[in-house]
N, C-alpha and C positions, 0 to 999 in steps of 0.2 A: 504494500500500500504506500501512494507518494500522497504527502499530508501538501495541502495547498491553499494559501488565501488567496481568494477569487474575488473580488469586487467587497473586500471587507469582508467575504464569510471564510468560512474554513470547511474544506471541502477534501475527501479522501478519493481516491482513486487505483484503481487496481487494474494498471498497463504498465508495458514495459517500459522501463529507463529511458530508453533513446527514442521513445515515440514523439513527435513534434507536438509544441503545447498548443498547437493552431488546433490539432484533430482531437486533442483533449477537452479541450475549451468546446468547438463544435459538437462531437458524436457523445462524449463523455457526459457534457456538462449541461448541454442543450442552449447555449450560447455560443446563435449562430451569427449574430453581427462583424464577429469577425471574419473575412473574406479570405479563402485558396485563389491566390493570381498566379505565381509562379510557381512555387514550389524551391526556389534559389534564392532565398533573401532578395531578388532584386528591383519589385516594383511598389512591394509598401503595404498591398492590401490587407496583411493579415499582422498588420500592425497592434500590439499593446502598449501596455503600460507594465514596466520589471522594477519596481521600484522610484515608478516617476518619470524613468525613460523611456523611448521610446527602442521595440524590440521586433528583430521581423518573428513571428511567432512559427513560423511555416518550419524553419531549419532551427529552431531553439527549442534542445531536446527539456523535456518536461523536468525531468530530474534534477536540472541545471536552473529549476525554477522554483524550488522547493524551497523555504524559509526565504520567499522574499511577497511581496506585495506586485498580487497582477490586478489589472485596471483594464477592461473591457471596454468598447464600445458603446454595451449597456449600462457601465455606472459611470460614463461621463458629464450626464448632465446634473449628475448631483453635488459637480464641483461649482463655484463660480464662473474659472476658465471655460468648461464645455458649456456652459449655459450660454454663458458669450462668444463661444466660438459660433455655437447652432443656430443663438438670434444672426450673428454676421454672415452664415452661410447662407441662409434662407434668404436674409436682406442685398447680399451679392450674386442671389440665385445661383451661385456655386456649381452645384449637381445636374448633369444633364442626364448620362445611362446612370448615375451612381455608384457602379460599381465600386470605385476606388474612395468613395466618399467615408467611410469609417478608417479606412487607415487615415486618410490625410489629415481629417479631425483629430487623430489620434497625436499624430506627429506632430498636427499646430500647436496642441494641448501641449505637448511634450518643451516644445520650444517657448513657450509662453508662461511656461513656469519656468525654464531657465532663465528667459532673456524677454522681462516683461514690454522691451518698447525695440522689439526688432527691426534692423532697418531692412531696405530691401536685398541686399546683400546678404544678413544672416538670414532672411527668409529661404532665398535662393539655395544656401548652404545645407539648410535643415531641413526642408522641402525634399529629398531624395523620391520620392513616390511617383507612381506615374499613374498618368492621367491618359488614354487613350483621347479623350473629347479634345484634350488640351485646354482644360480651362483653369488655366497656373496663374495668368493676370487675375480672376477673380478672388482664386486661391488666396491672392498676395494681400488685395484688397480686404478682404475678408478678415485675413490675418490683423492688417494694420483696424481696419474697427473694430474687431473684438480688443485688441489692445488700448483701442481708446475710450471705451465702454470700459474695461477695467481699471484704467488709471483716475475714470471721476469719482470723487471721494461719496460713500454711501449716505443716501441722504438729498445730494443737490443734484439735480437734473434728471432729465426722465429716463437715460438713460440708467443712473447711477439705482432709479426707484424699480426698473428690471431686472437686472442684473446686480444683485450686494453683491460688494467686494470681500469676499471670503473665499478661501479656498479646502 
């Protein structure tokens, strides 16, 4: 049995070691928001959260995720950051197939607790995900309001009375 916090709970599971924490998460757990794109770490969709960061889940064996804190898709918007990220995707209309849409939320999240006021350069940097639509300008967009939505102090503007500043 590999013991595992999952969006805050503690969750056992009984699969092998080197199985990817993407197919544990999905078949296992029944948290299917996180996305199979590659299978190579290299497009982003099956992005989490390993303690904050952001992690391809696809090629990150489960075992290697054991005593640390994972962050889904599904518990994003019970931080500030994903609440403000979701209001800025929707209001930059972001998503056209979707597909890629929970990883890249995933990785904004990820960036936006590192580096509350990204410029377009770290954006660019930490953005590795892909986007078949190609909609990376709105991505950016989106990125930069949710950041400004987080930086009004709680309390003044409508903004700030959406979105509290807490994470």
């Amino acid at each position: 049995m590999i013991r595992l916090n999952v969006n805050d709970a503690e969750k056992s599971v009984d699969v092998p070691a080197d199985v990817p924490l993407l197919w544990v998460l999905r078949e296992e757990l029944g948290l299917t928001g996180t996305k199979f794109g590659c299978g190579v770490a290299a497009c982003g969709a099956c992005t989490v959260h390993l303690d904050g960061e952001a992690v391809r889940s696809c090629s990150y064996p489960v075992e290697a995720a054991a005593g640390h804190r994972i962050g889904t898709i599904e518990h994003l918007s019970s931080t500030a950051i994903g609440r403000a990220l979701q209001h800025a995707w929707i209001d930059q209309q972001v998503p056209q197939c979707g597909y890629c849409q929970s990883g890249m939320l995933m990785s904004a999240a990820a960036l936006l607790k590192a580096t509350p006021q990204p410029t377009d350069t770290q954006i660019d940097e930490a953005m590795t995900n892909i986007c078949r639509c190609g909609t990376y300008p709105r991505v950016r967009a989106a990125i930069h309001q949710a950041a400004n939505l987080l930086s009004v102090p709680a309390g003044r503007g409508k903004a700030a009375k959406k979105e509290p500043h807490a994470s």
